[in-house]
C-alpha positions as CSV (number, residue, x, y, z in Angstrom):
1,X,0.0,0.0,0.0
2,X,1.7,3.1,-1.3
3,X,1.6,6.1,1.4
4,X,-0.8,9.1,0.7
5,X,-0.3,12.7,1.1
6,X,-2.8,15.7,1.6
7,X,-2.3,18.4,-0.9
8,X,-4.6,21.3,-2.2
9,X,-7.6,19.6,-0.3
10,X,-7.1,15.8,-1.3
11,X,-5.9,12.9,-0.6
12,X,-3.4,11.9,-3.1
13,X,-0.3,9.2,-3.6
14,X,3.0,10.4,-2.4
15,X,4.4,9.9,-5.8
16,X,1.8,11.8,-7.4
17,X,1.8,14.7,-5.2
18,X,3.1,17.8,-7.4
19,X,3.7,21.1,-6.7
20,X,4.9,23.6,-9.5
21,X,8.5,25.3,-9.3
22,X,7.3,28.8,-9.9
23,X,4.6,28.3,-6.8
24,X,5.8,31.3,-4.4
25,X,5.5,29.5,-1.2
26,X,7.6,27.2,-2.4
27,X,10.3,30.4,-3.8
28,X,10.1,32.4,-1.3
29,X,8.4,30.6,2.0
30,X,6.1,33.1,2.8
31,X,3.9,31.9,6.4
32,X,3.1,33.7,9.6
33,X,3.0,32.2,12.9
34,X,1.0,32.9,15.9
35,X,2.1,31.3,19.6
36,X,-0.9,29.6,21.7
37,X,-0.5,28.4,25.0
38,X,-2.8,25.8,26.6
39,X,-4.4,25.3,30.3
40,X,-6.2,22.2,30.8
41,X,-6.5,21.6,27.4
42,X,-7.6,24.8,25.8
43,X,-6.0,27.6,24.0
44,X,-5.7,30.7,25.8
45,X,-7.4,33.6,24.4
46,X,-7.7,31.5,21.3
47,X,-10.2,33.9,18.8
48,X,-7.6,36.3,20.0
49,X,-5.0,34.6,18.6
50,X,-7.0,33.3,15.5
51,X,-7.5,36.8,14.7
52,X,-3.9,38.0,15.0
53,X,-3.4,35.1,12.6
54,X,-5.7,36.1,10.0
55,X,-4.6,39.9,10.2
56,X,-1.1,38.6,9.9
57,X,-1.9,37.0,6.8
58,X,-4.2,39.8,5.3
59,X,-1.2,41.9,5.6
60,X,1.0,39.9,3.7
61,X,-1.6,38.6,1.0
62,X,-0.9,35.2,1.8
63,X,-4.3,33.3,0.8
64,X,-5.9,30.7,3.5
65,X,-7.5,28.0,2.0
């Protein structure tokens, strides 16, 4: 049984799993990052940080799928 990967929302073989040399994540790694801490289980403040996150993003134009 071949191993699967999940890429731009599917499921598909490792070996089929493509991503084109001109994407610009790939070039340039482009991400933001947000910390979160957890108490029993539960992220602290978490729409805060969710929202930090998106901003972050927005401010970049880096698309969330």
């Amino acid at each position: 049984m071949g191993e699967w990967v999940y890429l731009n929302g599917e499921f598909v073989r490792k070996n089929e799993a493509k991503i084109s040399v001109f994407d610009h994540g790939f070039l340039y790694g482009d991400g933001v990052f947000e910390a979160m801490r957890a108490y029993g289980g539960k992220v602290f403040e978490l729409q805060s940080h969710l929202q930090r996150l998106w901003e972050s993003a927005k401010a970049i134009a880096l698309k969330i799928p």
